[in-house]
Structures are given as C-alpha cells and as structure tokens.
C-alpha positions, 0 to 999 in steps of 0.5 A, a space after each residue: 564274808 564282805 571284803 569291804 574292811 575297816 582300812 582296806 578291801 580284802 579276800 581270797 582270789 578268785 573266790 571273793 576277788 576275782 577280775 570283775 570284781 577287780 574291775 568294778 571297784 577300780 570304777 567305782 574308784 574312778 567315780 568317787 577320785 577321779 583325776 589322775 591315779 597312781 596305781 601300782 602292784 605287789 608280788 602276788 600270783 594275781 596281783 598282775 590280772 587284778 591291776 589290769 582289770 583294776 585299771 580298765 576300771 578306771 579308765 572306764 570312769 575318764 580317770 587317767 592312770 599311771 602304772 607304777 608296776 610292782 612296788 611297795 605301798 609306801 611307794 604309791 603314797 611317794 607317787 602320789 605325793 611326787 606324781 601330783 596325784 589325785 589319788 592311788 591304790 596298791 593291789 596288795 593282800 599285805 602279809 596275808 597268805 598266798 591265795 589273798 589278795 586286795 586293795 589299799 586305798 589312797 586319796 588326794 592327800 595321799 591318806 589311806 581310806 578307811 571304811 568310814 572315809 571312802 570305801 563304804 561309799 565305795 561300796 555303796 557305788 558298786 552295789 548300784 553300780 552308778 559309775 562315772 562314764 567316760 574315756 580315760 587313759 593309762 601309761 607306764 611310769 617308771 618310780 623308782 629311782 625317784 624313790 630311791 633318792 627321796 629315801 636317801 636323802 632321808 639318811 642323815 649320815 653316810 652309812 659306812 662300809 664297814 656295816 653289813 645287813 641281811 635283807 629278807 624280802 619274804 618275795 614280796 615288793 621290798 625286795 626289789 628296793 632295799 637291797 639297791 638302796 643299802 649298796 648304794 649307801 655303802 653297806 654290805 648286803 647279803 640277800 635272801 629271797 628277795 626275788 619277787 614270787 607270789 608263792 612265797 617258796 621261801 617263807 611266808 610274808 608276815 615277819 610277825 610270825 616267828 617261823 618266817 624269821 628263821 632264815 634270817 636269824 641263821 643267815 646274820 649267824 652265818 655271815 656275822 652280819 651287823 643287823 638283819 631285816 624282814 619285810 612283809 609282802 608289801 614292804 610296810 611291815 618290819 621285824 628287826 633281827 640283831 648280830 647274836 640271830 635273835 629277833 627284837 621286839 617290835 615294841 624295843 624297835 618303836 622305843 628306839 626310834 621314839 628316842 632317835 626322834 626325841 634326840 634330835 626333835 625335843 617335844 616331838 608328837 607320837 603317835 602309838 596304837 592301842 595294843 603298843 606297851 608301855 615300854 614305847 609310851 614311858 620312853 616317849 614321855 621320859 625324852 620328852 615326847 607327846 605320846 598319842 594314842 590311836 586305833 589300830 591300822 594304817 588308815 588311822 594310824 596316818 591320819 591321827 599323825 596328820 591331823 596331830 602333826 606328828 612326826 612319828 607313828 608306830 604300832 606293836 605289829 611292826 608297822 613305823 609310819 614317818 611325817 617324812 614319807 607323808 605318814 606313810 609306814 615305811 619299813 625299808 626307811 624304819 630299817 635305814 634309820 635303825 642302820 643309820 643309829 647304829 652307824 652313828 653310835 658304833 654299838 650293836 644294835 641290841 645295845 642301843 635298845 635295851 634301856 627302855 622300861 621292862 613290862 611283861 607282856 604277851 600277845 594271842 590271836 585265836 581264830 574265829 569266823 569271821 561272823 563272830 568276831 565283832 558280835 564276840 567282842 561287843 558282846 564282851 563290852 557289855 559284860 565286863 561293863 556290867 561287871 564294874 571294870 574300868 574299860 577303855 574302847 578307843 580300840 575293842 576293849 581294854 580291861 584297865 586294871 591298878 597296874 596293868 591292861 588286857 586289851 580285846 579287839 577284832 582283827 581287820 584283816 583276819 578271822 581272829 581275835 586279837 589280845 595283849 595284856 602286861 604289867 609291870 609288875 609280875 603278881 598283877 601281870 599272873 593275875 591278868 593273865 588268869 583273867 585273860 585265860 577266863 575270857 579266851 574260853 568264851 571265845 567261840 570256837 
C-alpha cells in the first residue's frame, strides 16, 4: 500500500513510516522547496522522532528549518505566512487512529500539496533518491503567541463573560490553544482531555465518529455550558455540540457560517465539497452567496478558494477552511465565530441554525482494501454510465437523480468507500436509498 495519497502521505508507523522514511521524504522535501522551512508536529507517539528525522532530512539538502514544536496544522500554514516561509510540513496522521502517522505538505504560498502538485514528484525524488546536497541548519521558533493574537484579532467583538464552552481537544494539538484563547476573550472554559497524549486515552481523535462526542455532549449537560467543542487530532477537523448535549450537524455548522459570512460580505464566494447537502448550497444561493463546488480535501478545497477568491470554504466532514487564515481549515477559528454569533445574537446556538432548508440525507463508509477501492469505484462509473444515468464525476461518482443524488467515492485517508445520498423529498429519498443499498452489495468485501 503506498503511503503517497491524493493530499497528504500517510501510513502506519513504523511499518510503512518509519525514521528512514521520515528521513528521505524530508530530503526529498528539502530538493523539491528548498529555502526556509517551517516544521512543526501533533501529539502522536512518533510524531517527535519522525520530525526529527524529518528534520535532519532537510538539513541534508542546505534548507534552513524552523522547529515550531507541536501545533496545529493551521498554525504551520500562519508561520509559513508570518515566518515568511519557503514552505512547510506538519508531521500528522490527522484524526486516523493511534498507530498512523504522516505528513501534510505546504508550499511557498502556504497552499497544501497534493499528489498532482508535489508529492508524486516527490516521490519520484525518493524512488531515485536524487536529493539535493548540502549543509542547511534548524532552531527553535516559538509560534504561539503570534498565533494567538492573529486569531484574536480575527474576533469581531468581545465575547462576554457571560459565555461558557466545553472544550474537548481529543489529546491532540488544539488542546494547547483554544482553551487559552477563549479566557482570554472572556469566556469561561471547562476542559476535557486537552492534555496533548498520543494514546489518545481519552476517546479517539476523529469528532465525526459519534462515540468520540460522548464525553462532550455529558460534559456541556453537566455544567450548563452554552456550546461545546470537538477538535480532531491536528486541530482542522470540528464537531459542534449545543446547550441540550446534542451534536449539530456539520452541514447546519457550513449553513450558518455561510449566512454569518453572507451578512456581513453580500455576494461572498463559497467554496463547498461534493459530498456537501444541499442544505448549505441553497442557503448560500438564498443570502446571496456564489456556491462553488469542488473535490473533496484540503489541498483542493484551499486551492479552488484561492484561485476563485473565496472567502469561505467548508466540507460535510467538519472541515471550515477561511481566506483570513490563508484558506486554511481552522476549526479553533470556526469554533470562535459560532461563540462570536452566539454572543452577538443572545440566542442558543441551536437556535441560530435551525432555519436553513431540510433534506434527508445520510452518510456510509464501509471498508474495503485498500487495493480495491479506486479499481471499485472506476468500475461502478463505467456501469452506471452504460446504464443511462446521469453521473456527475468532479469527485467519484455522483448518480444525479430528478430530486435528489447518491454520491460514491474513495477515501483518501482510508481503505473506505465513502457514500452520501438525499432528497428533499422523502419518496425519492426511499428510492435512492433502495438504489443505494444495490450498489453497497457489490462492494467487495
């Protein structure tokens, strides 16, 4: 299984990641952007090993590198912004399991490498092993307290004292920012495994499953907490979780930040993956936003919003990219301007998002190997074709019907199958769920 994905290189450590590894993609790194690199870590086991290793990699091409310990990944697209950067990585495996581990890639302009722009020639670097020769240099460089005020000074208002979160870092990286972050602005905070771990003891670091909300949803309960957050492992990935405990969906989340946007910038452009409902596209088009459709992925999510100008960009995993953080995907900032509404408007949150268009809709991932998930779905594009429906393949392949879509793609950063489908209207919505119950037994198990 290569580690070499579509927006990021990942795999198991040390199996498939290991310090030599580590080593030569930090080289290989190192010859393709050489100058001055930005390079920082999340909470992982290995994360600390693999950066150093990382490191010397670079070193070993004549590139200088800044060591901004552990952070997350927005923070390296801000240093590599604030830092004046030549480019930068993030040792991460994002909200995978435990025993993952990998890299995210950034270049000059603090846009996120995909395969198609950098890392398979990357690749291609380490497969010849033709590196750069030379004697580069790291330091220390402490980030973040210039962090900090940069993201405080994104707030539009004072957030008063009155306000209280819950704050669930999942151990990971966003745990040693946002709690500081909110007292600062005022806010009262009650925390919850926020202390960085790699084992993750207290749930595991994906807020998109929903065992790893359970703490926070008892916790707001408990203390009668106005809003609680979840952050991935990395600190680019949020679940939002209102007074009553109950978790609001990602697509409501998009929704309302799309009409926060759309309030104060009329006309905005958004920028939405191909799994987003239609929820978040209608309200962006009923407030007068330009909805842009994309593939999945942060490395084409930022990129489609620079190249569009868009201020705004959002994906049905919780991922909320902005043009004030260079188009980075900033949960702890997504979380700050839900606080930010809330305070303004003097309502519960799950107040603020509950007019917005309602569709059925549901989403499935099932395992498959690795091998067979991109043969699977190329597979399935050539049939439905051949059977006459409408197909829409921005992103795998979406099966347009009259009143509704079933959406079938790979995942990037998992031997999975991922599918969404919805309808307005709950006949049609039946019918596409039969059809997409046919399609799940072909799958190869």
């Amino acid at each position: 299984m290569s580690i070499f994905k579509a927006y990021d290189i990942r795999g198991i450590y040390p199996a498939e990641i290991g310090e030599r590894v580590a080593y030569r993609i930090g080289a290989a790194f190192g010859t393709l952007n050489p100058g001055k690199i930005a390079v920082g870590c999340d909470t992982r086991l290995s994360s600390p090993e693999l950066k150093d290793n990382f490191i010397n990699g670079v070193r070993s091409t004549g590139s200088e590198v800044l060591d901004i310990g552990i952070v997350t990944t927005p923070i390296v697209v801000f240093a590599i912004k604030h830092l004046k950067c030549d480019g930068g990585v993030n040792i991460t495996a994002s909200h995978n399991p435990k025993e993952y581990n990998g890299f995210k890639l950034f270049d000059e302009n603090a846009m996120p490498i995909s395969y198609e722009s950098g890392i398979g020639a990357l690749k291609a670097i380490i497969e010849i092993e033709d590196y750069r020769k030379g004697n580069g240099s790291s330091s220390p460089r402490a980030i973040k307290e210039d962090y900090i005020n940069f993201i405080m000074a994104l707030v539009g208002v004072k957030i008063g004292r009155r306000l209280s979160v819950v704050i669930d870092g999942s151990n990971g990286t966003a745990g040693l920012y946002a709690p500081e972050i909110y007292r600062r602005l005022g806010v009262g905070v009650y925390e919850l495994n926020c202390t960085p771990d790699g084992n993750f003891p207290g749930h595991g670091p994906d807020p998109s499953k929903a065992e790893n909300l359970l703490d926070a949803k008892c916790k707001v309960k408990e203390v009668g907490a106005d809003v609680g957050f979840v952050y991935d492992g990395d600190g680019d990935r949020l679940a939002v979780i209102d007074a009553d405990g109950k978790a609001i969906e990602s697509r409501r989340i998009f929704s309302f930040l799309a009409r926060h946007l759309l309030d104060e910038k009329p006309g905005a452009r958004i920028v939405h993956d191909a799994l987003m409902s239609g929820m978040a596209i209608e309200t962006i088009k009923k407030y007068g936003g330009l909805a842009i459709p994309c593939r999945v992925g942060h490395t084409y999510i930022a990129q489609k919003m620079m190249e569009e100008a868009a201020e705004l960009g959002g994906e049905l995993s919780g991922h909320y990219y902005f043009k004030e953080t260079f188009f980075a995907d900033d949960a702890i900032l997504a979380s700050l301007k839900v606080v930010e509404r809330i305070s303004q408007e003097g309502k519960r949150v799950s107040e603020l998002v509950k007019d917005f268009p309602e569709y059925l809709s549901e989403n499935i991932r099932i395992a498959v190997k690795e091998s067979e998930k991109f043969p699977f779905i190329a597979q399935l594009k050539a049939e439905l074709e051949k059977e006459g429906y409408v197909v829409d393949c921005l992103d795998g392949v979406k099966v347009v019907f009259e009143d509704g879509w079933a959406l079938f793609r790979a995942s990037n950063t998992e031997p999975k199958i991922s599918i969404a489908y919805e309808s307005k209207d709950k006949a049609e919505y039946n019918k596409i769920k039969s059809f997409v119950q046919t399609i799940i037994k072909k799958v190869p198990q």
